[in-house]
N, C-alpha and C positions, 0 to 999 in steps of 0.2 A: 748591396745597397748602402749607402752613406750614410754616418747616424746623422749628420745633419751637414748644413751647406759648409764647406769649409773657410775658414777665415782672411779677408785680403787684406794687406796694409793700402794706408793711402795713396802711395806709388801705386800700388797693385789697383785699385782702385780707378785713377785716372786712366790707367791705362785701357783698363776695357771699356771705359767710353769714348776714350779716344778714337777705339779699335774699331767701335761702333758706330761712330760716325759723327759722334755730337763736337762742336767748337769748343775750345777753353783755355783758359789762360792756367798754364801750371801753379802760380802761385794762388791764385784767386779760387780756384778748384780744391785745392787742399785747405785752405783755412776755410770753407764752408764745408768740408767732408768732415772736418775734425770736431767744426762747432756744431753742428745740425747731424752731420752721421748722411752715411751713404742711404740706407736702407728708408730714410725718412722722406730727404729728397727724392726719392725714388717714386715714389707718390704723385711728385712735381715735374718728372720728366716723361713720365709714362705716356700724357698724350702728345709727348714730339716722339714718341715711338714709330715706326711705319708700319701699315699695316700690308697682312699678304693680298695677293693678287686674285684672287680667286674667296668665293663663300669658305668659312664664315669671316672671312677680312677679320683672323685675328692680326692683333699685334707681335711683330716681330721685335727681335733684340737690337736691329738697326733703327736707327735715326733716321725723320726725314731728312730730305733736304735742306739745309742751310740751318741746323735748328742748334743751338749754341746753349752752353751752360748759364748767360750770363741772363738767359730769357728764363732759364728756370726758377736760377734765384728773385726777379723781377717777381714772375708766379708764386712764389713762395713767399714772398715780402706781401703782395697782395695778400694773400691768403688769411697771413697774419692779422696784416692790420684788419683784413674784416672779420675776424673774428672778435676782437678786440669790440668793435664797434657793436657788433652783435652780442656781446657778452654785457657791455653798458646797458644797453637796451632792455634786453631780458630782463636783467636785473629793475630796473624802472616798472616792469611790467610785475615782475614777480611782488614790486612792493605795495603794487596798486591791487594786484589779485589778491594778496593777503587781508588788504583794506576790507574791501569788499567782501568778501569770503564773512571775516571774523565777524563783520557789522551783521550781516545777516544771520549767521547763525545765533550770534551774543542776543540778539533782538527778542529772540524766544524764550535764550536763557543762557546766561554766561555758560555753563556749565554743559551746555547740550549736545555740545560733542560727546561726552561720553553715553550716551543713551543711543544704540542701535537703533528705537523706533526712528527717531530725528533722520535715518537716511532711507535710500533705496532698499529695500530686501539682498539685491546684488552687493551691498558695498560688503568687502571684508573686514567688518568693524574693527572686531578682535586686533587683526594683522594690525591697523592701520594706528589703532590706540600705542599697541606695545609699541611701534616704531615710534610714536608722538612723546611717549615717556621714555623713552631714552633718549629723544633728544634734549629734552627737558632737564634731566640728569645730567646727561653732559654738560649743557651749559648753566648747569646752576657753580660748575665754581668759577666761572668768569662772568655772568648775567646778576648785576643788584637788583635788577627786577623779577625773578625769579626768585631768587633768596627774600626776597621781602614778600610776596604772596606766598612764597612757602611757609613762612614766618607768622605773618600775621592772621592767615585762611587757613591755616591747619591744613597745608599742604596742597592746595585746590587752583587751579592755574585758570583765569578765566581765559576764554576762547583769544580775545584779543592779544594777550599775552603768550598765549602756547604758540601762535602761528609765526610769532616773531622767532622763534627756532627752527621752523620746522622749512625744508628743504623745498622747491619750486616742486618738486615729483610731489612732495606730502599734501600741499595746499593742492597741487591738481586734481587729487584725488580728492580729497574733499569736495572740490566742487562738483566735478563727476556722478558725488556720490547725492549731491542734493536732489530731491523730489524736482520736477518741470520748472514749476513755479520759481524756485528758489532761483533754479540756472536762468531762467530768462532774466530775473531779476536782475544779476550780478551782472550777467553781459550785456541787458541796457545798461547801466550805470557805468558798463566798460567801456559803452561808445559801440558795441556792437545790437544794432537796431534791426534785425533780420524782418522783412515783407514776407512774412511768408503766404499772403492773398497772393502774390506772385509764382505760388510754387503749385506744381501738380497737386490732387487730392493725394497721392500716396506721399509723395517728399512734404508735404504738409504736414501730413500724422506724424511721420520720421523724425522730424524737427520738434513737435511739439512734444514730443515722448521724452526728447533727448537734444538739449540746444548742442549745434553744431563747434560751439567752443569748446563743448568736453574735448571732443578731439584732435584740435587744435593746440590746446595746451599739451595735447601728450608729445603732439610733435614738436610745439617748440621747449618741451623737457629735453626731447635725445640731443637738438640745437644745440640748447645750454651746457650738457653734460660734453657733447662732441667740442666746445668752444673753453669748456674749463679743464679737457683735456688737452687741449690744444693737436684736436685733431685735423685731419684736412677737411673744408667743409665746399671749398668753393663749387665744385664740381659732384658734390655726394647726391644719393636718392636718398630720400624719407619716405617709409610708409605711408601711404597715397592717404591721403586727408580728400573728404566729398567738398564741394568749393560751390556747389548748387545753390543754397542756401547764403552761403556767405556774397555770391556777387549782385544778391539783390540791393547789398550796403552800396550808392554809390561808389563810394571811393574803393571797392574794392571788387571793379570790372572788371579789370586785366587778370583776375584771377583766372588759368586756364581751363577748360570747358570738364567737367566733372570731375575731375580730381587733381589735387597737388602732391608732388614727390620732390618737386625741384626746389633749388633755395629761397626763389622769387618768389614764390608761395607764402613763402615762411617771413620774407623779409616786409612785404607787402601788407600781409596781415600785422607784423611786427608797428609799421609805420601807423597805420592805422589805431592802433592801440594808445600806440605814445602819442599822435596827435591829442587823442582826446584825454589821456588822464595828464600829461607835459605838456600844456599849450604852450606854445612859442621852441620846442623842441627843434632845433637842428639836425634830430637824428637823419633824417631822409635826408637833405640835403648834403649831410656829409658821406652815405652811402652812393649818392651820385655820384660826386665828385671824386670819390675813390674808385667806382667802378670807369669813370671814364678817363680819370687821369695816371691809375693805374693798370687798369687790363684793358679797355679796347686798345691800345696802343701797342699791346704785345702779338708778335705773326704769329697765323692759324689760329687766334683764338677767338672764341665769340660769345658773345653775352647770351647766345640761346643755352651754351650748355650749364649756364646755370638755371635756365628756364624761363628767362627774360623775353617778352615780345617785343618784335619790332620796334614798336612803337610805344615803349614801356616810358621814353624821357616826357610825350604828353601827356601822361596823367599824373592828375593833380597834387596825390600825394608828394610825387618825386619835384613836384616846382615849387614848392612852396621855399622861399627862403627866409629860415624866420629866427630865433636867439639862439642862445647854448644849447 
């Protein structure tokens, strides 16, 4: 057995996709093999793969029909920019969550993050302090505001001030970690207003136990983490998020029927967020227009396999055209 795959040049390279069927232009094909890497693109071509004939219809090493390197790069140029555009986002969101998070907790007592009563019995205090003080220490030799509550409070960071270090995973947790009350609190003020008279007696309890953002944020943590890796996201699963609760929000009908894995999910809820803490936010509308001026227009591809309905361009979120 092999210790491992052996090495091809960029010749080497071209050539077995050539071999395999896909279109390309030799020049054009090595200066994106050299800047991006075969193995990466590889990601990008996999669904002009063909599949076999027969169950389970895996993917073969041949190409379809007519499928051209120049539609991968296209794919992969997309992919970018949406991440790009998703990464802006999150971040808007992460600074609203931070808002929100620290106002509530600071309300009881600047200080109340460090008092395990202050959360769930489940949260892992301990873990979630020590991570909180190092990142506090890191950035105290580039942060004047840190050094100056170090300074002046004998070392004591009030809640407002910590969460300004602390990572979109660290504030998630946090909120996670707040009693019922708290979470409902934060995500009405986030614009998420869940009906829950609208839900079964049991998705009732479920929801009130535990508002259905906790899990929301987790997924659009791995989003963030996949988009600051600059991983592929167009076509990825997430961890199936419940959507029950969340489609009683208006605007957030088209969520699909009891759970989300796909990116529409994600991007949907994402809009929704930024409508209401960025009024006048262009984010949706720039996500339209990149999804339909960039990938519907690419062959064999379709906007379900990111998880988009049909008729996802009528709602309301995706029409609004409004500022920056």
């Amino acid at each position: 057995m092999a210790r491992t795959k052996p090495f091809a040049t960029i010749d080497d390279q071209i050539r077995l996709l050539r071999s395999r069927g896909l279109a390309l232009d030799t020049a054009t094909a090595a200066q994106w093999l050299r800047s991006v890497g075969y193995y990466r693109l590889s990601g990008y071509w996999y669904p002009y793969r063909a599949r076999e004939l027969h169950p389970p219809y895996e993917r073969t090493d041949r190409f379809v029909e007519h499928a051209a390197f120049d539609d991968v790069v296209r794919l992969y140029e997309f992919d970018r920019k949406l991440r790009t555009l998703i990464h802006d986002g999150i971040e808007r969101i992460e600074v609203a969550l931070r808002s929100h998070v620290s106002y509530h907790v600071g309300s009881h007592d600047p200080l109340a993050y460090r008092d395990a009563a202050n959360f769930r019995p489940t949260f892992r205090h301990g873990a979630w302090l020590a991570t909180a003080r190092r990142r506090a220490e890191r950035a105290m030799r580039h942060s004047e505001p840190i050094r100056h509550h170090r300074t002046k409070y004998n070392g004591e960071l009030p809640v407002w001030v910590l969460t300004e270090v602390l990572d979109f995973s660290d504030v998630s947790k946090l909120y996670d970690s707040l009693f019922a009350r708290g979470q409902w609190t934060v995500a009405e003020r986030l614009g998420i207003v869940v009906d829950h008279t609208a839900l079964s007696s049991n998705q009732r309890a479920k929801v009130l136990r535990t508002h259905p953002l906790a899990r929301w944020l987790e997924q659009l943590t791995v989003l963030r983490n996949s988009c600051a890796h600059h991983a592929r996201i167009w076509n990825r699963s997430f961890a199936p998020v419940s959507t029950t609760a969340l489609r009683t929000v208006p605007s957030l009908r088209s969520l699909p029927e009891g759970q989300s894995e796909r990116l529409y999910g994600a991007m949907l809820v994402m809009a929704h967020l930024l409508q209401q803490t960025s009024p006048g936010t262009s984010w949706a509308a720039k996500v339209r227009a990149l999804v339909e001026d960039a990938f519907t227009p690419l062959p064999d591809r379709h906007v379900a396999e990111m998880g988009f309905p049909h008729d996802w361009q009528n709602e309301p979120l995706w029409n609004r055209i409004d500022g920056p």
